[in-house]
MMTF fields as JSON, N, C-alpha, C and O atoms, coordinates in Angstrom:
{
  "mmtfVersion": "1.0.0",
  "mmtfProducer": "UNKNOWN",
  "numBonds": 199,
  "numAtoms": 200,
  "numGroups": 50,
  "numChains": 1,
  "numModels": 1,
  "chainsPerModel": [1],
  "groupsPerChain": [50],
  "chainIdList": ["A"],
  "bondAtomList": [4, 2, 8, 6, 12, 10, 16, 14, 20, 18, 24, 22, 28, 26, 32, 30, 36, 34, 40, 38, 44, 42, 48, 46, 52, 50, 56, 54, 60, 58, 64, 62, 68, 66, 72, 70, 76, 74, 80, 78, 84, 82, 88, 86, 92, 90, 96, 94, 100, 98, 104, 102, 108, 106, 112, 110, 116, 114, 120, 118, 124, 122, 128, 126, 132, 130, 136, 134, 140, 138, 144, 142, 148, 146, 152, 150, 156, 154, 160, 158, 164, 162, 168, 166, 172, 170, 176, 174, 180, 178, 184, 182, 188, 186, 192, 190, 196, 194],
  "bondOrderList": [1, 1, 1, 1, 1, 1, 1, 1, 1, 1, 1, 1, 1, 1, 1, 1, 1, 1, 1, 1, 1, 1, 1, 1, 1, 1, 1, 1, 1, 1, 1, 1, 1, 1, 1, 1, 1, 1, 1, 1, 1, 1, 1, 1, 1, 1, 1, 1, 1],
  "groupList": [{"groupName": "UNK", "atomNameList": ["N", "CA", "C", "O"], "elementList": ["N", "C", "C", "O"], "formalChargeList": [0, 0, 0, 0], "bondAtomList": [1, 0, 2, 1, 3, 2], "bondOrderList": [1, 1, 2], "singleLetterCode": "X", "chemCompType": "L-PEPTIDE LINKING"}],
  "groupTypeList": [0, 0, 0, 0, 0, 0, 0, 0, 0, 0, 0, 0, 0, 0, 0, 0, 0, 0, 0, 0, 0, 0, 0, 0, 0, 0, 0, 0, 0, 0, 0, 0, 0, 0, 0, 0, 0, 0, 0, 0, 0, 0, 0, 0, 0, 0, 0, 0, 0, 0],
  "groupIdList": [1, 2, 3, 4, 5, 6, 7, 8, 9, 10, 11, 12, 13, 14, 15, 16, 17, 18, 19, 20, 21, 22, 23, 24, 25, 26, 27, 28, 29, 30, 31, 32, 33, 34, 35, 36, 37, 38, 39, 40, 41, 42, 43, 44, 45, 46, 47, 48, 49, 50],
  "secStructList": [7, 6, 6, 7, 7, 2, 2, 2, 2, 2, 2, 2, 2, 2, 6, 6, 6, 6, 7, 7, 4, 4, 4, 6, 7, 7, 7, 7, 2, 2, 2, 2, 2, 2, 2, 2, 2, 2, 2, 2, 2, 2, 1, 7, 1, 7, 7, 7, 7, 7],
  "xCoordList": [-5.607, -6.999, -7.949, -9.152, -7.284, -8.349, -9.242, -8.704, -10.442, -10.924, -11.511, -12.025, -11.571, -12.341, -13.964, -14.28, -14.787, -16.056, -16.25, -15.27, -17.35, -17.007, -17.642, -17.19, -18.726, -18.953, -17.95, -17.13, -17.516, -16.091, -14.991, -14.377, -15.144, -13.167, -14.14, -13.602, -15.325, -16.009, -15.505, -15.109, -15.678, -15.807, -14.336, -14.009, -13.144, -12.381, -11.388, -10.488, -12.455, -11.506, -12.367, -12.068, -13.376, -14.348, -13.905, -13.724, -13.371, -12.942, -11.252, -10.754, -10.709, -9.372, -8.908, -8.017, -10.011, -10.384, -10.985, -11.012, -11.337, -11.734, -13.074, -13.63, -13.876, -15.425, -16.239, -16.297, -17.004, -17.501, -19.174, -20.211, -18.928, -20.312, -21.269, -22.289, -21.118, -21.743, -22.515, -23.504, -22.257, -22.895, -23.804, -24.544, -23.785, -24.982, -24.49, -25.304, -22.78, -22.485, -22.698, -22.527, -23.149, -22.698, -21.466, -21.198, -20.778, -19.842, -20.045, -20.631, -19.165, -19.145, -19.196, -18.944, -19.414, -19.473, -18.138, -17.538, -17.281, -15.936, -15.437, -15.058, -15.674, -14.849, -15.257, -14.617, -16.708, -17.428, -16.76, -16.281, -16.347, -16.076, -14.325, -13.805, -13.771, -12.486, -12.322, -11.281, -13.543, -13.305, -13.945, -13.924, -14.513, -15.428, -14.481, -14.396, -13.251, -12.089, -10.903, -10.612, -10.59, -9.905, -10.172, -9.389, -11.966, -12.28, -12.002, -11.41, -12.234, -12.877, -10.899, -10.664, -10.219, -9.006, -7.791, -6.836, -8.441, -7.758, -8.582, -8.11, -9.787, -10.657, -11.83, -12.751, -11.439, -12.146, -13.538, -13.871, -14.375, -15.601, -16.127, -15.423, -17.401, -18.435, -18.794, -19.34, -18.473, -18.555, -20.094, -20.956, -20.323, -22.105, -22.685, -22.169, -23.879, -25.302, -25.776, -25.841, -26.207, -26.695, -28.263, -29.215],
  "yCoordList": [21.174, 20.778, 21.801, 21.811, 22.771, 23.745, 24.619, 25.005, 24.769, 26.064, 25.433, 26.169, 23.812, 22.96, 22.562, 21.718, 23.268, 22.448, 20.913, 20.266, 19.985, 18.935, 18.181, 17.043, 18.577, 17.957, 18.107, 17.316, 19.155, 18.982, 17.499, 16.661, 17.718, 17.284, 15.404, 14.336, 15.621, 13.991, 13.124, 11.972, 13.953, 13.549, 13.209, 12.094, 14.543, 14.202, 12.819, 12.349, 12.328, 11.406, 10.188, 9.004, 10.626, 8.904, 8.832, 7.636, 9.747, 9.205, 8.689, 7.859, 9.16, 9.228, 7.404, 6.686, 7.195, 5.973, 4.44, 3.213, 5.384, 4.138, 4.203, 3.131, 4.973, 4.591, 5.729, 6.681, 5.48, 6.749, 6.845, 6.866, 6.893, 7.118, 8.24, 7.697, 9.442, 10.036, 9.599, 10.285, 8.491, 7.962, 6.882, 6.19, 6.723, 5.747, 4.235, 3.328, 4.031, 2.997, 2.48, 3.229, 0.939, 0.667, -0.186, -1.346, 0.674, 0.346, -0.907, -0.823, -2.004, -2.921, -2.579, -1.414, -3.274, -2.314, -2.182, -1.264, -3.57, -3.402, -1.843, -0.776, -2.363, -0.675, 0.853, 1.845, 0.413, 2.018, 2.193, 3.327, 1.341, 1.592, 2.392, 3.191, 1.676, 1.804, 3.278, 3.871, 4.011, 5.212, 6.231, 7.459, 5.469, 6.525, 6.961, 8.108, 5.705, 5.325, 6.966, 8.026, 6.55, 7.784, 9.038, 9.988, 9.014, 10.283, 10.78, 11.848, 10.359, 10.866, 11.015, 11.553, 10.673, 10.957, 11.915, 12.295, 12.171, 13.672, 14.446, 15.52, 14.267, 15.839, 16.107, 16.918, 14.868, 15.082, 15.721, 16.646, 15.174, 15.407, 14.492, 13.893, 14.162, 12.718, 12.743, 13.71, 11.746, 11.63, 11.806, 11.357, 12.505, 13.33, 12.013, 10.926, 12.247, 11.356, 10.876, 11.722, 9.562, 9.118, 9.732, 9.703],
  "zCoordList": [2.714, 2.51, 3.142, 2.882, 4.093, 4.581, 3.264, 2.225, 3.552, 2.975, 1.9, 1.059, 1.669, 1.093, 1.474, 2.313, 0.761, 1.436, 1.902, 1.534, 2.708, 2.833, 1.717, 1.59, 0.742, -0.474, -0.722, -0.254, -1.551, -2.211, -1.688, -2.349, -0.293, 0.346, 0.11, -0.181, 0.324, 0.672, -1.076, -1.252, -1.841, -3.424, -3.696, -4.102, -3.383, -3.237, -3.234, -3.93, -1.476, -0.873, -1.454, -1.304, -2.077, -2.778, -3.679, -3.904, -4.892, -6.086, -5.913, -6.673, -5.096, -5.019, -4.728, -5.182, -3.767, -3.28, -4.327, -4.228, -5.172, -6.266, -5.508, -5.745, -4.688, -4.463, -4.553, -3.775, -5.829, -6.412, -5.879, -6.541, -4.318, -3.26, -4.288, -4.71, -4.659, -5.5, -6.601, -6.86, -7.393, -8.096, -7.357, -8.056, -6.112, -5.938, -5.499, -5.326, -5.306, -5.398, -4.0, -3.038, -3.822, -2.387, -1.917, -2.231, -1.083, -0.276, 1.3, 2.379, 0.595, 1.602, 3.525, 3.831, 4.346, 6.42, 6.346, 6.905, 5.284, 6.319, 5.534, 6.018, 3.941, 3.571, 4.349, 4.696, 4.401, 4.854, 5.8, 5.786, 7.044, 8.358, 8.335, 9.114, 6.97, 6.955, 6.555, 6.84, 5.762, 5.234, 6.414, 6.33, 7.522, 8.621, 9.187, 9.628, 9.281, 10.451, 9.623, 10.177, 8.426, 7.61, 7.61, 7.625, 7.583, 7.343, 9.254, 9.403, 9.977, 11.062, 11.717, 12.799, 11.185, 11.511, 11.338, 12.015, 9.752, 8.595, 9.104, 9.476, 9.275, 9.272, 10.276, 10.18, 11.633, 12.789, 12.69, 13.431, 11.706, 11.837, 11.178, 10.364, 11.336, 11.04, 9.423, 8.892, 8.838, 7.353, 7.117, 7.873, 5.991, 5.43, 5.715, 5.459, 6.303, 6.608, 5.457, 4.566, 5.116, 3.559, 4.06, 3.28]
}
């Protein structure tokens, strides 16, 4: 996954996920928290600011 921008790696891991954040969708606290919890664990840095 190195050498991936984080738009890129973010889109990635939203469509892969079934949550297509790019289009505008809103994501439930518990899911968001569950994908802050994922993201912030693969790639130790803070998921993009809405």
């Amino acid at each position: 996954m190195m050498g991936v921008n984080t738009t890129g790696l973010a889109e990635i891991v939203f469509r892969g996920i079934g949550v297509p954040l790019v289009h505008g969708q809103v994501v439930s606290t518990c899911d968001e928290l569950k994908l802050v919890k994922w993201y912030a664990t693969h790639n130790r840095a803070p998921p993009p600011a809405e």
